[in-house]
Backbone as a chain_set.jsonl record, in Angstrom:
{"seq": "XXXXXXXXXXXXXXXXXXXXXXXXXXXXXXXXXXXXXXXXXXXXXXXXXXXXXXXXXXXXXXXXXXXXXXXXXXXXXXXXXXXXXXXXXXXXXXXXXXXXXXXXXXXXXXXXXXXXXXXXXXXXXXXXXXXXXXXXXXXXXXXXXXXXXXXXXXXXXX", "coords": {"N": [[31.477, 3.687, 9.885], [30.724, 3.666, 13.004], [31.935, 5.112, 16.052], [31.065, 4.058, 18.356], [29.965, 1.431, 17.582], [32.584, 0.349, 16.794], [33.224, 0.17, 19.4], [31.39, -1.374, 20.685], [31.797, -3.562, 19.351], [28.95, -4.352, 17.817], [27.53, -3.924, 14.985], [25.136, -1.898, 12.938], [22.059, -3.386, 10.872], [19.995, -2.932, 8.305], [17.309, -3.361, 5.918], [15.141, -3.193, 3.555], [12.089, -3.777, 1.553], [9.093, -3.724, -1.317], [6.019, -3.882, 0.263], [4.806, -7.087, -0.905], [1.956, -8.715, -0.468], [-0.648, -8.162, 1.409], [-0.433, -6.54, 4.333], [-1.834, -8.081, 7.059], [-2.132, -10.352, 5.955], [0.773, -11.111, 5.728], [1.274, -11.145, 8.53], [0.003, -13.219, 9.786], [0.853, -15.104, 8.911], [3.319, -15.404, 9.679], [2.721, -15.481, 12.14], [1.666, -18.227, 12.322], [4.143, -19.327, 11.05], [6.455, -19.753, 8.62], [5.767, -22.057, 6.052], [7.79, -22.793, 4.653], [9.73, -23.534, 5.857], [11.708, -25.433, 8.913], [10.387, -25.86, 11.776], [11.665, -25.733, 14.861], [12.744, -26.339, 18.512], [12.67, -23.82, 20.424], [14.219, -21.21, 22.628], [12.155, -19.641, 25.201], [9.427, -17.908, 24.15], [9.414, -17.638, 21.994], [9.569, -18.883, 18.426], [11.37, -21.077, 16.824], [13.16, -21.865, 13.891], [14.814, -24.099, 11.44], [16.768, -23.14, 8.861], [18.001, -22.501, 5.314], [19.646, -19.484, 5.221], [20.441, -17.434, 2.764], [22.62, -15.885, 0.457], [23.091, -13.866, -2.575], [24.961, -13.664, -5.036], [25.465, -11.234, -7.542], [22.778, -9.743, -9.402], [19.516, -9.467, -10.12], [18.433, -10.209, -12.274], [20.337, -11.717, -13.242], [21.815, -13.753, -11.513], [24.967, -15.095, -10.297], [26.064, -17.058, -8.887], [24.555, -18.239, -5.808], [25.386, -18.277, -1.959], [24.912, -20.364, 1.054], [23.595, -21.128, 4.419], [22.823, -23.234, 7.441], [20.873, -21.986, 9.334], [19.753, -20.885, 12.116], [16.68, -19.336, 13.27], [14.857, -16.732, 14.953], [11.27, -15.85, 16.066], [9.381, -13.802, 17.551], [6.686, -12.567, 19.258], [4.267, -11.802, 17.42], [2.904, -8.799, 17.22], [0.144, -6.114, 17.098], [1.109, -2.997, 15.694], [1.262, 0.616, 15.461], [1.178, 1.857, 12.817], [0.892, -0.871, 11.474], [2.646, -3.964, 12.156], [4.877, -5.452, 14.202], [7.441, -7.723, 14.608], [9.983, -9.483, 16.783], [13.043, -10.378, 15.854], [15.87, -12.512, 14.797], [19.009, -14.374, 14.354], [21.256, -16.837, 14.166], [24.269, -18.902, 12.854], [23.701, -22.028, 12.693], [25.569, -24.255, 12.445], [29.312, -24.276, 13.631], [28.898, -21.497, 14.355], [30.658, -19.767, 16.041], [31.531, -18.33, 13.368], [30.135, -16.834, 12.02], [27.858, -14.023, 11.645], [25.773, -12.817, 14.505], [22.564, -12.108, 14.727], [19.962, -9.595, 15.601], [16.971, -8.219, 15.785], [14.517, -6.332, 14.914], [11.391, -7.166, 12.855], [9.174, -5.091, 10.81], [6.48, -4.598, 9.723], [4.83, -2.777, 7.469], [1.929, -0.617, 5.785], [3.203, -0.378, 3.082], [5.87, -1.51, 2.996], [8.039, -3.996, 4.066], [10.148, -3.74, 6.503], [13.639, -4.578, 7.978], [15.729, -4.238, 10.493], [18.101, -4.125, 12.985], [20.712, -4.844, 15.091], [24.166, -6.771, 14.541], [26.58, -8.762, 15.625], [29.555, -9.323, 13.904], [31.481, -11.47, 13.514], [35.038, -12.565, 15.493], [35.904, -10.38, 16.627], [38.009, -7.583, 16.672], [39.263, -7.818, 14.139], [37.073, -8.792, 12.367], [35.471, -6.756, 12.68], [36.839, -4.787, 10.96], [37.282, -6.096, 8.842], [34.308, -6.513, 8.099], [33.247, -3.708, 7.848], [35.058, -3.791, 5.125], [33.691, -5.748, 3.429], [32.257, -7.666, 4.552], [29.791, -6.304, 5.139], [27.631, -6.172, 2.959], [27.807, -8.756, 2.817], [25.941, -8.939, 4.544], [23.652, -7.303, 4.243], [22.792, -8.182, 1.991], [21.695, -10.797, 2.966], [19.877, -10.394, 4.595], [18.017, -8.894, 2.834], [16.98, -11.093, 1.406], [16.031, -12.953, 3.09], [13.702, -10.662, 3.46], [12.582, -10.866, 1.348], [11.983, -13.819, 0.648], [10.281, -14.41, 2.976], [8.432, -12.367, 1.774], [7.679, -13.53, -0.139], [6.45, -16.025, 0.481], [4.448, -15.386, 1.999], [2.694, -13.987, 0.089], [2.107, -16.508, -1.44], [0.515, -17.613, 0.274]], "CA": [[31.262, 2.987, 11.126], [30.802, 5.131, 14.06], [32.948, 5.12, 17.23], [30.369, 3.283, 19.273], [29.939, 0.408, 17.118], [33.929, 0.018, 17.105], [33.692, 0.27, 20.388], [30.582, -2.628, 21.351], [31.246, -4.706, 18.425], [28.081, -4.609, 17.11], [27.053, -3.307, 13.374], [23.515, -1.62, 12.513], [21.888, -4.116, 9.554], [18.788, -2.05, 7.813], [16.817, -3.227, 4.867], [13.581, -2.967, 3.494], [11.585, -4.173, 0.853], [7.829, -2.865, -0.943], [5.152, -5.143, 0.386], [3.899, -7.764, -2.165], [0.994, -8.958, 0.348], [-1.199, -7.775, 2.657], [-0.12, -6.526, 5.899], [-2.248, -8.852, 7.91], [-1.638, -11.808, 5.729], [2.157, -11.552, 6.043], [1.389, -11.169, 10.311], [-0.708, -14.258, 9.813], [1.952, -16.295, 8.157], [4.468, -15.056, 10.522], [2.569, -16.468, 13.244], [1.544, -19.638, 11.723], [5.121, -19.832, 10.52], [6.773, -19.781, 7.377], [5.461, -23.124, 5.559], [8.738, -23.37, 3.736], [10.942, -23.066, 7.002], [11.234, -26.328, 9.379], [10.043, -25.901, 13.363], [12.184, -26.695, 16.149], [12.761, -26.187, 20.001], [13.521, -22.983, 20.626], [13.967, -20.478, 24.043], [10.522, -19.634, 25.756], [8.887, -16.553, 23.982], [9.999, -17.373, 20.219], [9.781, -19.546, 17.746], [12.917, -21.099, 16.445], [13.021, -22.423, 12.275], [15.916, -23.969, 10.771], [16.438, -22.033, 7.36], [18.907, -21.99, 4.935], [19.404, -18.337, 4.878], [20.813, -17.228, 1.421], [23.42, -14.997, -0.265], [22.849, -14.293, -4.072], [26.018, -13.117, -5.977], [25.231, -11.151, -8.762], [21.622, -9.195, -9.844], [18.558, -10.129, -9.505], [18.465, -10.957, -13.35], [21.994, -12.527, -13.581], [22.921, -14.285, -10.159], [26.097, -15.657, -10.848], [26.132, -17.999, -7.199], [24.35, -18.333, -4.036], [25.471, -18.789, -1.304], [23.825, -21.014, 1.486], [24.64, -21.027, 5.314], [22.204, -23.554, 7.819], [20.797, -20.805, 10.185], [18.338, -21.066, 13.006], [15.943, -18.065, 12.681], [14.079, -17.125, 15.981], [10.401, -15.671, 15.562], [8.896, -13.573, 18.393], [5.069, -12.666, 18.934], [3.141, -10.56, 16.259], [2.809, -7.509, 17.485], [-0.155, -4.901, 16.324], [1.908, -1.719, 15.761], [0.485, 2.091, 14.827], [1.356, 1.533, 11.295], [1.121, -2.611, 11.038], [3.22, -5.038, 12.81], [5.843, -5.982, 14.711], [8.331, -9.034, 15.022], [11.055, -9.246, 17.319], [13.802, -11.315, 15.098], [16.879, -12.802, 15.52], [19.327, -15.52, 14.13], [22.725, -17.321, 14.564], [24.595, -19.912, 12.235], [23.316, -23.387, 13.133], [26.787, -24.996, 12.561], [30.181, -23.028, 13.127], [28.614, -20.663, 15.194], [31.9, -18.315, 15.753], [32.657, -17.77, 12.238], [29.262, -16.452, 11.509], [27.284, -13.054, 12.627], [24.585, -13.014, 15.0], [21.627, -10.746, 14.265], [19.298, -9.687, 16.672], [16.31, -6.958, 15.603], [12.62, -6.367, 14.477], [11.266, -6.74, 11.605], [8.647, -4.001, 10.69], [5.076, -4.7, 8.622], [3.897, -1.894, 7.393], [1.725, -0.614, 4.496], [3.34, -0.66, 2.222], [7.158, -1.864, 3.243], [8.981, -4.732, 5.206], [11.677, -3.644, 6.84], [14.391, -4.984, 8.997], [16.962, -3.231, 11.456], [18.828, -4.465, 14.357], [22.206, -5.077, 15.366], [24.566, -8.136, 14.746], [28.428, -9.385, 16.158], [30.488, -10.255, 13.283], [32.665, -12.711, 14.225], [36.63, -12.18, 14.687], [36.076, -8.893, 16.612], [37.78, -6.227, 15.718], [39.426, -7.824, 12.601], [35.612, -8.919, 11.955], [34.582, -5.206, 12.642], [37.099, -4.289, 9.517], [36.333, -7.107, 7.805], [32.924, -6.126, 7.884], [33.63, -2.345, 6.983], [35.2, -3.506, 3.97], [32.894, -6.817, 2.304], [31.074, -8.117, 4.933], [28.052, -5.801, 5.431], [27.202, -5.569, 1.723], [26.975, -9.734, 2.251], [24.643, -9.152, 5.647], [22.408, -6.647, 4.068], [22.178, -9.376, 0.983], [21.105, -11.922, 3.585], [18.763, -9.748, 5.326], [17.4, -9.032, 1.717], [17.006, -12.111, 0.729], [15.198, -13.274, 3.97], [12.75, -10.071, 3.384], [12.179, -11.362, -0.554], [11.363, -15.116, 1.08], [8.79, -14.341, 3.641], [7.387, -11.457, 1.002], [6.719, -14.65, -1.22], [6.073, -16.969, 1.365], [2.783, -14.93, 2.227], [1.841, -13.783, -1.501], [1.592, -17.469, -2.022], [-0.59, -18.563, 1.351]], "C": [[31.451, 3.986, 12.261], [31.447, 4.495, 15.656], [31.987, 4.124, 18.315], [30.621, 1.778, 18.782], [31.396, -0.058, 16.816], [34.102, -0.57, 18.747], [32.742, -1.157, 21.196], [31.199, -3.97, 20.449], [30.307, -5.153, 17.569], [27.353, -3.845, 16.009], [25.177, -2.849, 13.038], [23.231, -2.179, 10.846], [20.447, -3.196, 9.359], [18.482, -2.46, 6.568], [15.695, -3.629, 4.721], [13.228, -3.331, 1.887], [9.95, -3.247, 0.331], [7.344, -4.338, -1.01], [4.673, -6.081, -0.894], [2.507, -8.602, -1.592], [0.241, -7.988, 1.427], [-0.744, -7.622, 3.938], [-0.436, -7.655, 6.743], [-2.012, -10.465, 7.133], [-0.06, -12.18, 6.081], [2.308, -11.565, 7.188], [0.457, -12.564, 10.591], [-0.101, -15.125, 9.522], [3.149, -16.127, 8.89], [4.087, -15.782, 11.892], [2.531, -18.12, 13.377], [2.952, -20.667, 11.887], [5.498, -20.439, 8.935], [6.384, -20.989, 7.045], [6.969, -24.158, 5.135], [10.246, -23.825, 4.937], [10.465, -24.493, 7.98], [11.537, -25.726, 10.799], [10.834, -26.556, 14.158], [12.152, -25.94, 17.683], [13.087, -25.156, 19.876], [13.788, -22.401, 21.997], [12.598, -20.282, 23.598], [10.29, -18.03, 24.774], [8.999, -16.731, 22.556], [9.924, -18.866, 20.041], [10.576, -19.356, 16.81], [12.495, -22.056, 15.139], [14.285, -22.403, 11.724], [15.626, -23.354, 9.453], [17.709, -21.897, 6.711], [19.11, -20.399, 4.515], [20.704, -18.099, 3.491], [21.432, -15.904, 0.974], [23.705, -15.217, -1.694], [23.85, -13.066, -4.118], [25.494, -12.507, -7.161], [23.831, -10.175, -8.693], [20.599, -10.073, -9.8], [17.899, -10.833, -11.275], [19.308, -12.178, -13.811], [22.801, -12.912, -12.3], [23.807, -15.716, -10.826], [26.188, -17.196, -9.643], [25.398, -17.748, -6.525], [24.766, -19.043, -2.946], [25.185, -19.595, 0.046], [24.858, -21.185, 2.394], [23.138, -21.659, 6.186], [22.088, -22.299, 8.873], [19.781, -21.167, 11.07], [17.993, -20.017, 13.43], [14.505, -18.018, 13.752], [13.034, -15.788, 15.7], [9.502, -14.922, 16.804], [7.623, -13.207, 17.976], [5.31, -11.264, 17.647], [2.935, -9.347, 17.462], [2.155, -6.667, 16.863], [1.097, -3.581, 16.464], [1.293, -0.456, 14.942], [0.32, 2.133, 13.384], [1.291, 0.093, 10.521], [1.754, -3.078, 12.238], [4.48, -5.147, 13.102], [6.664, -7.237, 15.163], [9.417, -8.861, 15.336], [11.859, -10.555, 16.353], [15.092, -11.306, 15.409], [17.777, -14.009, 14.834], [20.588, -15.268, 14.076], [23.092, -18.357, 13.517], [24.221, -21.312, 13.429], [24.82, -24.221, 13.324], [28.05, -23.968, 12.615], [30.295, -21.579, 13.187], [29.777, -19.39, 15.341], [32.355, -17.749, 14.694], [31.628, -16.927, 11.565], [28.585, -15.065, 12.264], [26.889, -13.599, 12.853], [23.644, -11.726, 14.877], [20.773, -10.817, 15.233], [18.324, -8.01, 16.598], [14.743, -6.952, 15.508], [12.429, -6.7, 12.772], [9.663, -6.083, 11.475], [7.101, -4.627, 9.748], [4.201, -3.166, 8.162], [3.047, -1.558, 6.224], [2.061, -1.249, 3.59], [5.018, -1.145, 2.052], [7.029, -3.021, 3.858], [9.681, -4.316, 4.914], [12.457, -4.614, 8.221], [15.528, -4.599, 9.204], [16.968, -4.048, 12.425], [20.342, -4.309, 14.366], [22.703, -6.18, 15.11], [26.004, -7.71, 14.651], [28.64, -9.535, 14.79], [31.75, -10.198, 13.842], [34.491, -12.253, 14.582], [36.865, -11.148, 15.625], [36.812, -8.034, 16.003], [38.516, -6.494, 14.216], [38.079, -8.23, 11.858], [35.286, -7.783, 11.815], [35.631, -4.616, 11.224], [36.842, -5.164, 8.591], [35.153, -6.916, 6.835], [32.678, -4.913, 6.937], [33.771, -2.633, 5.721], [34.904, -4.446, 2.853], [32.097, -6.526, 3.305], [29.543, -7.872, 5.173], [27.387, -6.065, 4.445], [26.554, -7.098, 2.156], [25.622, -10.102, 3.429], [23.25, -8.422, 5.285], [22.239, -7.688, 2.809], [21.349, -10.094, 1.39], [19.941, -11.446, 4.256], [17.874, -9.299, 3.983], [16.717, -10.146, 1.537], [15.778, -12.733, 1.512], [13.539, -12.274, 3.972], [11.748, -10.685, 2.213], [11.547, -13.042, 0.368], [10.1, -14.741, 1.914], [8.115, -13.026, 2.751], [6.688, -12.771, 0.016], [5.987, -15.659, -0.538], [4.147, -16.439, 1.54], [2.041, -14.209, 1.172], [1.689, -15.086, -2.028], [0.794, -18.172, -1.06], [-2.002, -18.156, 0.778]], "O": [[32.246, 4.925, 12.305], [31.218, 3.366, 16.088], [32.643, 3.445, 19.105], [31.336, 1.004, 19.419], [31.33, -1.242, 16.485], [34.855, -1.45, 19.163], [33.25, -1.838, 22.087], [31.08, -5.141, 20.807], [30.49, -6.04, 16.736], [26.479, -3.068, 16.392], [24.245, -3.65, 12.974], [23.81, -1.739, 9.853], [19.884, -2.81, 10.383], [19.303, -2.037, 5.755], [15.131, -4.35, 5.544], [14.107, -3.152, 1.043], [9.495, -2.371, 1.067], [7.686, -5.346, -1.629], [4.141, -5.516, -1.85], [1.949, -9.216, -2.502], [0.811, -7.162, 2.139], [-0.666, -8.614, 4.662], [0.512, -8.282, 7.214], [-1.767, -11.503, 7.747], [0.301, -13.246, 6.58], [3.433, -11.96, 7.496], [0.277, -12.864, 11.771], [-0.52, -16.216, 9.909], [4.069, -16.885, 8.584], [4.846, -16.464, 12.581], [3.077, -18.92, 14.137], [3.116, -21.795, 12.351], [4.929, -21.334, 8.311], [6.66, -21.598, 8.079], [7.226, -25.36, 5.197], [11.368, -24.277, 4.706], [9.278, -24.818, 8.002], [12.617, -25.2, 11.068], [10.817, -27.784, 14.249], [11.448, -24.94, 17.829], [14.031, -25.099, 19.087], [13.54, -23.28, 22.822], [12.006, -20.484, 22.538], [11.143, -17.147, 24.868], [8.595, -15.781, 21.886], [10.081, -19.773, 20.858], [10.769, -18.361, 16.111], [11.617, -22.907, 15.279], [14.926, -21.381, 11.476], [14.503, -23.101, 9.018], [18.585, -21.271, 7.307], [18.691, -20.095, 3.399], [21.769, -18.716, 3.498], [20.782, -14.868, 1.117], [24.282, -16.202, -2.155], [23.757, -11.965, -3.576], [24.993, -13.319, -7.939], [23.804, -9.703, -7.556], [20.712, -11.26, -9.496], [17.084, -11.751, -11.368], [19.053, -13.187, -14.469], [23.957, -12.598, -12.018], [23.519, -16.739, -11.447], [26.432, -18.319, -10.084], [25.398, -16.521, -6.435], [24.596, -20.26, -2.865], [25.562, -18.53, 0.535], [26.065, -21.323, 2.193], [22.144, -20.975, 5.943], [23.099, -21.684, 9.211], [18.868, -21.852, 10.608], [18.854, -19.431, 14.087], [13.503, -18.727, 13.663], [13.533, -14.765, 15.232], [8.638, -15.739, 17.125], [7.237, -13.336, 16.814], [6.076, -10.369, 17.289], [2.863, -9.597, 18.665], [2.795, -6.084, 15.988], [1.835, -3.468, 17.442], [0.871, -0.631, 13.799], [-0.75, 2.467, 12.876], [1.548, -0.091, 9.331], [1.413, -2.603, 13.321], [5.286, -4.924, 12.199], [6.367, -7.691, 16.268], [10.152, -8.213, 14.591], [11.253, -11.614, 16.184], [15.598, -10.428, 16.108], [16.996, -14.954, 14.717], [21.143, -14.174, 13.983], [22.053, -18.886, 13.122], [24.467, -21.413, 14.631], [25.066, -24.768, 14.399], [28.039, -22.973, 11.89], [31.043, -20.759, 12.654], [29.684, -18.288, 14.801], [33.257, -16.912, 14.686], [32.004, -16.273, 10.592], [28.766, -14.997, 13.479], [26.866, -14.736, 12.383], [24.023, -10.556, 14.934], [20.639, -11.883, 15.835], [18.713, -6.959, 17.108], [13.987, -7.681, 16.15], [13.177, -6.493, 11.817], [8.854, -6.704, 12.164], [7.528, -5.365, 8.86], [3.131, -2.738, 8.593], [3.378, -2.313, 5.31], [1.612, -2.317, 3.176], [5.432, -1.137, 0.893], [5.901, -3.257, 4.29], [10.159, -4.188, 3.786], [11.878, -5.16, 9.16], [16.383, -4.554, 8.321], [15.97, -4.683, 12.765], [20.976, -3.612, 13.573], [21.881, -7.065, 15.347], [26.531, -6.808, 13.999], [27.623, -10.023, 14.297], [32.586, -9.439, 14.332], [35.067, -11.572, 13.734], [38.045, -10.799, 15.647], [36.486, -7.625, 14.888], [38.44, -5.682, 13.294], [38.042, -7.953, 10.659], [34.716, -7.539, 10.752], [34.996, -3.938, 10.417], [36.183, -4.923, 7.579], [34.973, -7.031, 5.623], [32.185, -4.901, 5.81], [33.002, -2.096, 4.923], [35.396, -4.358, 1.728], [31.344, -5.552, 3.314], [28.567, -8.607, 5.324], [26.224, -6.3, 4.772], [25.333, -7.238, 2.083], [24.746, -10.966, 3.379], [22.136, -8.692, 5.734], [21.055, -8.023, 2.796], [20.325, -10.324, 0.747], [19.012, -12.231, 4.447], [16.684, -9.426, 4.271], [15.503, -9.938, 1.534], [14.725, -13.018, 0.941], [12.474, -12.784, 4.318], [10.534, -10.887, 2.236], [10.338, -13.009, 0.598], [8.976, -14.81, 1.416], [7.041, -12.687, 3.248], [5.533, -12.884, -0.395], [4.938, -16.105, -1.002], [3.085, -17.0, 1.271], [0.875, -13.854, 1.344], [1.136, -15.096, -3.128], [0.34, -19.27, -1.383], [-3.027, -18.62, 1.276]]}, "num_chains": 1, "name": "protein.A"}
């Protein structure tokens, strides 16, 4: 953890996936909106989708648990970008709000990847910021996994 991010509070989340769709179909289903994800009110510029976002215990052969947290999951424009696409992204726990990060980044379309990077609070400060250090990231880059793996299937099955 580097002296800055001690110092704001806020953690760099990074993970990436290889595409299983088409670039432009997964920026087409992003606009549309996930099918599987339900539509609500959100701020002006984004679209906001409740979502249970998901933490799987275990391998991707042998998940032992998941765990499941209501999330509301905000959706900014499509964006061409030099290499594919751009989505500004973003989400907060729906219920219980303080006990949960908040994430707040892009997520990337390219070739042959999704990725997603930004920043997010966990909760607690700075006993959240060790917290974090020493479980919690492993279960934010899960969740940020997990969310890549859903909209990669989401638009290999539109």
């Amino acid at each position: 953890m580097t002296l800055a991010a001690k110092r704001s509070g806020f953690v760099r989340l990074a993970a990436s996936l290889p595409l299983h769709a088409a670039p432009e179909a997964l920026a087409a289903m992003l606009r549309a909106g996930p099918t599987t994800w339900e539509a609500r009110p959100g701020p002006a510029g984004t679209r906001r989708f409740a979502v249970d976002l998901r933490l799987r215990v275990g391998n991707d052969s042998a998940t032992l648990t998941t765990f499941r947290k209501a999330a509301f999951v905000d959706l900014g424009e499509v964006r061409a970008a030099e290499d594919g696409f751009v989505v500004e992204i973003g989400w907060h726990a729906a219920t219980a709000a303080p006990l949960f990060p908040v994430f707040s980044g892009e997520l990337r379309i390219g070739p042959d990847e999704l990725a997603l990077s930004g920043l997010y609070a966990p909760p607690g400060g700075v006993v959240g910021i060790i917290a974090d250090r020493a479980l919690l990231h492993v279960a934010a880059t899960g969740t940020a996994r997990w969310l890549l793996d859903e909209l990669n299937r989401s638009a290999a099955a539109a």
